[in-house]
C-alpha positions as CSV (number, residue, x, y, z in Angstrom):
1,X,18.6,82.9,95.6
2,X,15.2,84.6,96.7
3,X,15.5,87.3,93.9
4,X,16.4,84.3,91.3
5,X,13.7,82.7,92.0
6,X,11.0,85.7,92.1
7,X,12.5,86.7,88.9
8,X,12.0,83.2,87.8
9,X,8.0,83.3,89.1
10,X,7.7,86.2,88.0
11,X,8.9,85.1,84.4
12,X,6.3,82.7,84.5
13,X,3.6,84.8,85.3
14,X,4.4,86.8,82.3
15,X,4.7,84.0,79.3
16,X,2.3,81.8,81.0
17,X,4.5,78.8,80.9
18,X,7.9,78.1,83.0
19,X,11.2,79.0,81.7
20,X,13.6,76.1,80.1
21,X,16.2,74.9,82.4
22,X,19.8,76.0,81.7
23,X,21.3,72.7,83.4
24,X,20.6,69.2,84.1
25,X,21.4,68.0,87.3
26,X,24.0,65.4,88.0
27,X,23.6,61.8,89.0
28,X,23.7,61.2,92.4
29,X,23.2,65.3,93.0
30,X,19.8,65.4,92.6
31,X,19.0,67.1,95.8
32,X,22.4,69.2,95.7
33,X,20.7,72.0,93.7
34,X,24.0,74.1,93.5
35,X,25.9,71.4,91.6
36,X,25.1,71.8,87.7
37,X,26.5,70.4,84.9
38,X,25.8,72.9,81.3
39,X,25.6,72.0,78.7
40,X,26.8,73.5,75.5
41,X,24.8,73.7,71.5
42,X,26.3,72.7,68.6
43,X,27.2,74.7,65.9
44,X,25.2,75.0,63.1
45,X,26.4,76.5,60.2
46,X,24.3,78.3,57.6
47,X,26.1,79.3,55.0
48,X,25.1,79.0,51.9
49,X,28.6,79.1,49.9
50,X,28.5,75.0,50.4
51,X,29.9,73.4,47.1
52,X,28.0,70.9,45.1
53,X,30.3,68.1,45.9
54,X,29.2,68.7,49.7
55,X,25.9,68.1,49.2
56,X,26.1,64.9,48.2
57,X,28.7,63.6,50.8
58,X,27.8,61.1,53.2
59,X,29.6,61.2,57.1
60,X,31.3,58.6,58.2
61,X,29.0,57.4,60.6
62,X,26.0,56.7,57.8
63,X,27.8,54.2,55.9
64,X,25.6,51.5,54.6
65,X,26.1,47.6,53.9
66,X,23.9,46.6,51.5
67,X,24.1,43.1,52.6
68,X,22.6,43.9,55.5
69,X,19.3,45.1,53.8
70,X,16.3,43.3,54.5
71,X,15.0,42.6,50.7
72,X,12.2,41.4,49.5
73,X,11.9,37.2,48.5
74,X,11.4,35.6,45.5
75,X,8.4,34.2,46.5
76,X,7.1,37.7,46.8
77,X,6.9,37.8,43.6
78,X,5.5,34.5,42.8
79,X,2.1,35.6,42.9
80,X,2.7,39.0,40.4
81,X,4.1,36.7,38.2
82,X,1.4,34.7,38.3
83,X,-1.0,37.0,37.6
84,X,0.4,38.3,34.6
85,X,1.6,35.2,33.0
86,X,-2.3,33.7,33.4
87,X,-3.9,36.1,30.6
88,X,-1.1,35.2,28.5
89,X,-1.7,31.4,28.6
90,X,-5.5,31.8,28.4
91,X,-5.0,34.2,25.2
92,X,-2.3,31.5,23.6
93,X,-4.7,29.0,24.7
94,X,-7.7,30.8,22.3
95,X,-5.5,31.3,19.8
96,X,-4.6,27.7,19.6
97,X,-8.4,27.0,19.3
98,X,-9.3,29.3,16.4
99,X,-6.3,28.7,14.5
100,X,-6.8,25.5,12.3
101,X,-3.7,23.3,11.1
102,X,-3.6,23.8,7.0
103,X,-4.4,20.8,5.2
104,X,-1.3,18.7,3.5
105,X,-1.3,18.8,-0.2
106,X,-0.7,15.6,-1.6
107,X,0.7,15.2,-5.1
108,X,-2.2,13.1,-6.3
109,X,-4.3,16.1,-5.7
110,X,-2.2,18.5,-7.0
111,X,-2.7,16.9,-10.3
112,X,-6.0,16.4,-9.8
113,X,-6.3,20.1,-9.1
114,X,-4.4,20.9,-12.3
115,X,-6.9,18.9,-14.0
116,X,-9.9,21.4,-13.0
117,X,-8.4,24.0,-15.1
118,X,-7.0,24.0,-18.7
119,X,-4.8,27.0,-20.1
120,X,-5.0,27.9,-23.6
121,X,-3.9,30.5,-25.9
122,X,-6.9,32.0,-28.5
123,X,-6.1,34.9,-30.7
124,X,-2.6,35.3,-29.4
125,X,-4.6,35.8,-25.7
126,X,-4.5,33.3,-22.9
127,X,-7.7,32.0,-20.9
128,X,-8.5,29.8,-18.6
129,X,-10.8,27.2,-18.8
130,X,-12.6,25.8,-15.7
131,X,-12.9,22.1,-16.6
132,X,-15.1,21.2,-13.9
133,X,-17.6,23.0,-14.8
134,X,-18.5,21.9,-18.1
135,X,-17.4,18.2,-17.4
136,X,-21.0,17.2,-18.1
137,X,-20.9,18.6,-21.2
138,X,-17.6,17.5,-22.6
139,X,-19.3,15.1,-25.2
140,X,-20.7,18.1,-26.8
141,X,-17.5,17.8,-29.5
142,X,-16.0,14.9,-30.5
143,X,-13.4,13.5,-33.6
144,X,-15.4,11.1,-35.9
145,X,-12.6,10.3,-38.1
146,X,-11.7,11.2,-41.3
147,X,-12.8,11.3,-44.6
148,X,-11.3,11.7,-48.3
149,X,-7.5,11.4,-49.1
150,X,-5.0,12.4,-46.6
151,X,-5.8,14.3,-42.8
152,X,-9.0,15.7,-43.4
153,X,-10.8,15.6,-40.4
154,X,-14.4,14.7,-39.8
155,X,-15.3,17.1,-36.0
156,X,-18.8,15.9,-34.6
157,X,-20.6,18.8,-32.6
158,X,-23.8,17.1,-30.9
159,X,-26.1,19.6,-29.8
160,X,-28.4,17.7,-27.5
161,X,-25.0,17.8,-24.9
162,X,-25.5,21.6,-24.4
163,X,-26.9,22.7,-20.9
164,X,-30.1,23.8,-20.5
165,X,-31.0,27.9,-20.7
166,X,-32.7,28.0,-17.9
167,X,-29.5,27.2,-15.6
168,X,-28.7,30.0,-13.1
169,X,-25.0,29.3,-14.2
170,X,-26.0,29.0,-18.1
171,X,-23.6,31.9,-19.2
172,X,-20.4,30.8,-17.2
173,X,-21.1,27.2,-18.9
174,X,-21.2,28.6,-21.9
175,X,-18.4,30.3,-21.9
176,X,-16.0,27.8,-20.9
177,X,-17.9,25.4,-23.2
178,X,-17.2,28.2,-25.8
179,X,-13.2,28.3,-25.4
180,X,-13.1,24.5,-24.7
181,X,-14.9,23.7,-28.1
182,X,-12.6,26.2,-29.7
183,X,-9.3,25.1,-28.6
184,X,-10.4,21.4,-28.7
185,X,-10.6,22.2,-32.7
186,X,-7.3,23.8,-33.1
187,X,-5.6,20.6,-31.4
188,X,-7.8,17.9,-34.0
189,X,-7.7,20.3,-37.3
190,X,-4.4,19.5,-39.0
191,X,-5.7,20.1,-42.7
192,X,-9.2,20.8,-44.6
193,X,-11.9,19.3,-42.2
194,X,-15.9,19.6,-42.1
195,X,-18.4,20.1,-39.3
196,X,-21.1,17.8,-38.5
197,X,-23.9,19.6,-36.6
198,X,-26.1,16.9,-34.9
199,X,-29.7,18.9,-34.4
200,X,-31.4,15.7,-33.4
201,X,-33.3,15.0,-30.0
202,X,-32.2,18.6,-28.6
203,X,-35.0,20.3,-26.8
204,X,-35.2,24.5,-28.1
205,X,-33.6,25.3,-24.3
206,X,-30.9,23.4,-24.9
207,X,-30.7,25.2,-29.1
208,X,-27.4,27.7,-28.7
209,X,-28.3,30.7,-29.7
210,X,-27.0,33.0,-32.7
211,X,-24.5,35.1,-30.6
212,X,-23.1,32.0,-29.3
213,X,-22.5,30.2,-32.7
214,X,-21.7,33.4,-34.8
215,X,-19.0,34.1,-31.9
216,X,-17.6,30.7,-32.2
217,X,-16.9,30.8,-36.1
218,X,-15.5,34.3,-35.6
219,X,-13.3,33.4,-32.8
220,X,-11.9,30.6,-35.0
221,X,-8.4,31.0,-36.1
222,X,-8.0,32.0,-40.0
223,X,-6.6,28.8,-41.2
224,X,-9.1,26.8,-40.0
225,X,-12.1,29.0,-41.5
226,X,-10.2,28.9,-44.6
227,X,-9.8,24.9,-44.4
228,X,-13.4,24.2,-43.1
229,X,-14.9,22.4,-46.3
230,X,-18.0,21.4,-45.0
231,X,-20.7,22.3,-42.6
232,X,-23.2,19.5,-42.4
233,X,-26.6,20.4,-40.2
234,X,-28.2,16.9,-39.3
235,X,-31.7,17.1,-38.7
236,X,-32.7,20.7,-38.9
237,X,-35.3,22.5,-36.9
238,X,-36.9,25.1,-38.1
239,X,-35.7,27.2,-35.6
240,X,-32.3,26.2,-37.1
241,X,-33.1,26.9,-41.0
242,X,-35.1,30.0,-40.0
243,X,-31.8,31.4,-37.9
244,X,-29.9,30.6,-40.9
245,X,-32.1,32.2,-43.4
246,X,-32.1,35.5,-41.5
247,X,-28.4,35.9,-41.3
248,X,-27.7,35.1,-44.8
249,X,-27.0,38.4,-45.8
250,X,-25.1,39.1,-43.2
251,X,-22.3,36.2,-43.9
252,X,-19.7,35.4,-46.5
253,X,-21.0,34.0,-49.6
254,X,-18.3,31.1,-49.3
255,X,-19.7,30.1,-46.1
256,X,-23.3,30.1,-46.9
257,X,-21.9,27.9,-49.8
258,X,-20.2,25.4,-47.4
259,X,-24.2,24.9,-45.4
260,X,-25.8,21.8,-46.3
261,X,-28.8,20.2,-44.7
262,X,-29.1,16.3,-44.0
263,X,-32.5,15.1,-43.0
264,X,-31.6,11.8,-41.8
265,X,-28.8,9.7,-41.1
266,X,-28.8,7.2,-44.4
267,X,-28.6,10.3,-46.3
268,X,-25.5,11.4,-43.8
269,X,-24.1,7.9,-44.2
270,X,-23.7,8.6,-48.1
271,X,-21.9,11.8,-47.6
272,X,-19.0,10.6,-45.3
273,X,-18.1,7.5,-43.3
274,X,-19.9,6.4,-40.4
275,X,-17.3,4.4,-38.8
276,X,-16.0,6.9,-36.5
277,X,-18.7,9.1,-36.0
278,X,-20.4,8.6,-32.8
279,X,-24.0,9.3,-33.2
280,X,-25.7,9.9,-29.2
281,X,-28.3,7.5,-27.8
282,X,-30.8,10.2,-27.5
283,X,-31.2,10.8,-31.5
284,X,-30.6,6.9,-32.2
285,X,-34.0,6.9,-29.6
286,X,-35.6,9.5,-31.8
287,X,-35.0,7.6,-34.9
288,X,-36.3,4.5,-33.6
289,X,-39.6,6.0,-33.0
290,X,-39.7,8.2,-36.1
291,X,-39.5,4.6,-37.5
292,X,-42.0,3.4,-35.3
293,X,-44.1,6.6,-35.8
294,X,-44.2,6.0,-39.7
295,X,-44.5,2.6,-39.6
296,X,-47.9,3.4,-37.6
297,X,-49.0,5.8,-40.1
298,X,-48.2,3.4,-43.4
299,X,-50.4,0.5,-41.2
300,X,-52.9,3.1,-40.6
301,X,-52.9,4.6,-44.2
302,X,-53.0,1.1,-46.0
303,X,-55.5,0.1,-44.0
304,X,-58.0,3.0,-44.9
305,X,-56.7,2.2,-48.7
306,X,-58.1,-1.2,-47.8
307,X,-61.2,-0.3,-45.9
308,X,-61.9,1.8,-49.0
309,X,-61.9,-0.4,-51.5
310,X,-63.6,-3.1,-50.1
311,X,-66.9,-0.3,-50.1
């Protein structure tokens, strides 16, 4: 027991640290230091020839009820669910606000829609007129009736109903104005017909020019050049005459033919009937003071004659 024990000292003094214990004492026993109780390691094996299908086998004693796992609650995720449906109802709110509800349609403006714009067929071509646009200007044609034996038609073009040149939408006018006047014509022209050109009371911005006028009678379908009879200029400017003058060589003989010039509207009233034609307020203005104007000068000349002879 002596020699055990020096060993055991001895041991110590060596590693520095006391050796394990190779038994436990009993209960009861502890003074009794002759009665032991050892106790034997496991076995531990280390091969490595373990299958796959042992890997992944559980013992007995680590079977797990899954009812018995504490999970998490619903409400835990309450507030997750919360916080991402929140950016989603703010963005569906904004959309709400930008997007605006499209305006009903009724039929009453549908048609009146339709009415903006006319489609007509020119030269075997379609186009599309925008009728709001020259609405003002509408009056610029008109049907005065007829004249002769038969269907011949009397077409009235006032030219003191153009826009004015100096419009910052004077082209698109005109050329609306210019298909509008063209396939007004077609739909009054049935047979032979004549032009009356109303000059009177229209200012030189509102005076179409040469293009414009040259492209209408060009654009003009064959059978109604060939059936114009007539082309009546009421009250020529000399911008007019002078225009006329210097395209003379440039146009059919048979239409330079068809050009008359009508000073006043007596003289027109012996060329054709008046009835229908519809003569604007502006040039019935200018005659009354052409009137008024002459009248003025005969006073004022008979009464020099007068003044004359009594010296």
């Amino acid at each position: 027991m002596d020699q055990t024990h020096e060993h055991k000292m001895s041991f110590e003094g060596a590693e520095g640290r006391p050796a394990p214990p190779t038994s436990l004492p009993l209960q009861g026993q502890v003074g009794v230091a002759s009665q032991r109780k050892k106790l034997s390691a496991p076995r531990i094996s280390l091969s490595l020839d373990q299958s796959e299908d042992d890997l992944f086998d559980t013992p007995d004693d680590l079977d797990i009820n899954v009812d018995d796992l504490d999970t998490p609650d619903e409400a835990d995720y309450t507030d997750h669910e919360i916080d991402w449906e929140e950016p989603q109802a703010s963005q569906s709110e904004s959309v709400k606000e930008t997007v605006e509800p499209i305006p009903t349609y009724s039929a009453q403006e549908e048609r009146q829609d339709s009415k903006l714009w006319r489609t007509v067929i020119i030269g075997e071509q379609e186009h599309r007129i925008n009728m709001k646009s020259i609405e003002p200007y509408q009056k610029v044609i008109s049907h005065g009736g007829y004249y002769g034996n038969g269907a011949n038609a009397i077409i009235v073009f006032a030219a003191c109903f153009l826009p004015d040149s100096d419009r910052e939408d004077y082209h698109e006018i005109m050329e609306n104005l210019f298909l509008y006047v063209i396939s007004t014509l077609e739909l009054m022209v049935a047979e032979d017909y004549m032009i009356v050109y109303l000059n009177g009371a229209t200012p030189h911005r509102r005076t179409p020019g040469f293009n414009w006028l040259k492209r209408c009678y060009q654009m003009i379908d064959r059978r109604l050049r060939k059936n114009l009879k007539s082309f009546i200029i009421v009250h020529p400017s000399w911008f007019i005459r002078t225009i006329l003058a210097i395209t003379k060589p440039f146009i059919s003989s048979k239409f330079s033919s068809k050009i008359k010039y009508v000073n006043s509207l007596a003289e027109l009233k012996e060329l054709i009937p008046m009835e229908y034609v519809h003569i604007p307020e502006c040039i019935i203005r200018m005659r009354s003071y052409g009137k008024q104007q002459r009248t003025l000068k005969s006073a004022a000349f008979s009464k020099e004659v007068r003044i004359h002879k009594n010296q």
